[in-house]
Structures are given as structure tokens and as C-alpha cells.
N, C-alpha and C positions, 0 to 999 in steps of 0.2 A: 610453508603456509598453505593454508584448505584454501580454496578456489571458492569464491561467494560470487552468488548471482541476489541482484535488487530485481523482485518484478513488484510494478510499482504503476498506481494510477494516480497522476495528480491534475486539479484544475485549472485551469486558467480561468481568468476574466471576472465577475461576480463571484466573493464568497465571502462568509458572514465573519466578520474578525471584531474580538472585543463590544460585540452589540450592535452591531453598524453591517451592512451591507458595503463592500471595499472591492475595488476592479483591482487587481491583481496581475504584471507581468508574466509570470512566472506562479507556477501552484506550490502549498507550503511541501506537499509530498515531494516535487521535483528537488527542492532545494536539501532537503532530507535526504534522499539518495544520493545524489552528488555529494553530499558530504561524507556518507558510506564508502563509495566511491575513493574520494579524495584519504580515506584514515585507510584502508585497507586494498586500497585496488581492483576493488568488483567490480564487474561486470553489469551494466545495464541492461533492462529491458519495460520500455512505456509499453503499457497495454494504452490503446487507443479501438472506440469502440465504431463499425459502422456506421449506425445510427448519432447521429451527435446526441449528448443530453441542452438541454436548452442553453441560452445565453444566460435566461433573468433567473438570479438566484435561486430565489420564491418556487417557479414553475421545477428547476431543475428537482429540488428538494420532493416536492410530488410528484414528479417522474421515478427517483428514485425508493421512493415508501410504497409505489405503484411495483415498482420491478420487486423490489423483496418480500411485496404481499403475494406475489402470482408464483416466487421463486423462478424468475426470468433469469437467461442465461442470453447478453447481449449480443450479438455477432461480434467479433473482434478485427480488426483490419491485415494482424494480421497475429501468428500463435509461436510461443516458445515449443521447438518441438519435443527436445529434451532436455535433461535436468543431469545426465550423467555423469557430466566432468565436473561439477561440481558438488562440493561436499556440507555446504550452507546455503541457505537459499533463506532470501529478504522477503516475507511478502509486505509491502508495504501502500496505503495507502490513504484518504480519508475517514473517517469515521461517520459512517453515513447510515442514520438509523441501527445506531448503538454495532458496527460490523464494517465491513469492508462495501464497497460499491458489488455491484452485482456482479459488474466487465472481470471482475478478481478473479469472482469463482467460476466464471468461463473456460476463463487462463487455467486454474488449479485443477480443476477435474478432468483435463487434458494428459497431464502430467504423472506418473509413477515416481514418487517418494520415498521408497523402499531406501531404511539407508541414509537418510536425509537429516539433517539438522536443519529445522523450519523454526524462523522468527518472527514474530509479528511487530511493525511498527506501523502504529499510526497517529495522525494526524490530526488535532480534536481541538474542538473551544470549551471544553470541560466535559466531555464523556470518557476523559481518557483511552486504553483502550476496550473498553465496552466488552463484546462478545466475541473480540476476534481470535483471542486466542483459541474457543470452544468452536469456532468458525474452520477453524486452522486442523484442528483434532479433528473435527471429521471428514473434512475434503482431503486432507494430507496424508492418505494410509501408511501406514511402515514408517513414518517421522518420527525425527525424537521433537518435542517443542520447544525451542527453549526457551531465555529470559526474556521478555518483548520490551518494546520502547513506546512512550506517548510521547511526543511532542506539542506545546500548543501551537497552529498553526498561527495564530497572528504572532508569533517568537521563531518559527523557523526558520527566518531570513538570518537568523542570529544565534542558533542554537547549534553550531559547529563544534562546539567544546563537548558539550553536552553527548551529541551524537558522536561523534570520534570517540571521546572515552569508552560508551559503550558499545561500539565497534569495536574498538581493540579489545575490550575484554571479553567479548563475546564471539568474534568470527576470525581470530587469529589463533 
């Protein structure tokens, strides 16, 4: 079996489920990878960013429309160094102004993908996944791309079958 790595940003605390603002334990993306995890045995890695993004949902959202407007690259606490023992790589994480969080493509342009098999799953309350696959294509040089996943995050807590399935057909 190929060696898969999940790098994966998810939120905690405020975030917008089914039309509602909802505090949340755990973020829909965490639950998503751990389910990757759990069908195929990959390897974890949270990107967590210096800078916190805000507590209150509202403000985070404009923090983050802020960083994709100026094309911010956030500090990171700390970076995947490489990618080489693995043969699949997750990038996985909310769907934030139609793409990936900013802290992502910090993580990816770090990284040499030559060789790689890159997926994109994210996380969404109906953008599905937006632009990240085109996100994915150009930070990902030498990757192949392949099928990606949406999940809706207000269903993530629940959507193990969903995610396993395509796990297994995709990263085994």
C-alpha cells in the first residue's frame, strides 16, 4: 500500500453550519482526516498558523478574504519538511473564498511534488470544492491530481462511510 500523508487545516470554535453560526469542538476538516486516517492509515499533519485567525466567525471570514486579496502567505508554527516517503498526499481543508485558507499554500510552496499524487478535499456549506483543485495545479509542480472530495461540513461528524469509501478507492 502507497504511504499517504493528510495536510489539513481545520477550525475550531465559530463556524457557519446549515445558515447558523455554530461553536464547534472539533473542525469539520479534523474529523475528515481522521477518517482518512482511520480507512487507510495516513499520516497526519495540522497546519496551525502563528497569527491566530479570530474567534468570531464574521471577523475571521474578513481576515481571510483580506489574506487572499493581498495573496498572504501566513507564518506557520511549525512546516512539513518533506513529502518523500510518501506517494499521496491529502491537501485537505475548508473552503474559504471559493479555495483553500491561505495557512495551505504556505505549507505547499514549501514542498517539491515531483512524483506526487495530490488530492484535494474540502470542506464546504455549498461551494463544494470551488477552485481548489486549480489551487492544487499550480502550487503542486510535477503532481498528478487526482479525484478530490467535498464534504459538507455541517455532515462531517457523520460522513465516515462517505470519506472511507473514497479513501479506499482513491489512496490504496
Amino acid at each position: 500500500m502507497d504511504k499517504t500523508l493528510v495536510i489539513y487545516y481545520s477550525r475550531k470554535g465559530q463556524n457557519y453550519s446549515r445558515g447558523s453560526i455554530v461553536n464547534l469542538k472539533k473542525g469539520n476538516t479534523e474529523y475528515v482526516a481522521e477518517f482518512i486516517k482511520k480507512a487507510v492509515g495516513a499520516d497526519l499533519f495540522e497546519i496551525k498558523t502563528v497569527k491566530k485567525y479570530s474567534d468570531d466567525y464574521t471577523t475571521c471570514t474578513e481576515e481571510a478574504k483580506e489574506e487572499l486579496k493581498n495573496n498572504s502567505r501566513p507564518e506557520l508554527t511549525e512546516y512539513v519538511d518533506s513529502i518523500s516517503e510518501y506517494k499521496n498526499i491529502v491537501i485537505a481543508g475548508p473552503c474559504w473564498w471559493g479555495t483553500f485558507p491561505c495557512a495551505v499554500m504556505t505549507q505547499l510552496e514549501k514542498l517539491d511534488f515531483t512524483g506526487k499524487k495530490v488530492f484535494s478535499v474540502m470542506t464546504h456549506e455549498g461551494s463544494g470544492l470551488g477552485s481548489s483543485v486549480r489551487t492544487l495545479k499550480n502550487l503542486c509542480h510535477g503532481a498528478e491530481i487526482g479525484e478530490g472530495l467535498a464534504v459538507f461540513g455541517s455532515s462531517a461528524p457523520d460522513s465516515f462511510e462517505t470519506v472511507s469509501d473514497w479513501a479506499q478507492r482513491n489512496l490504496v
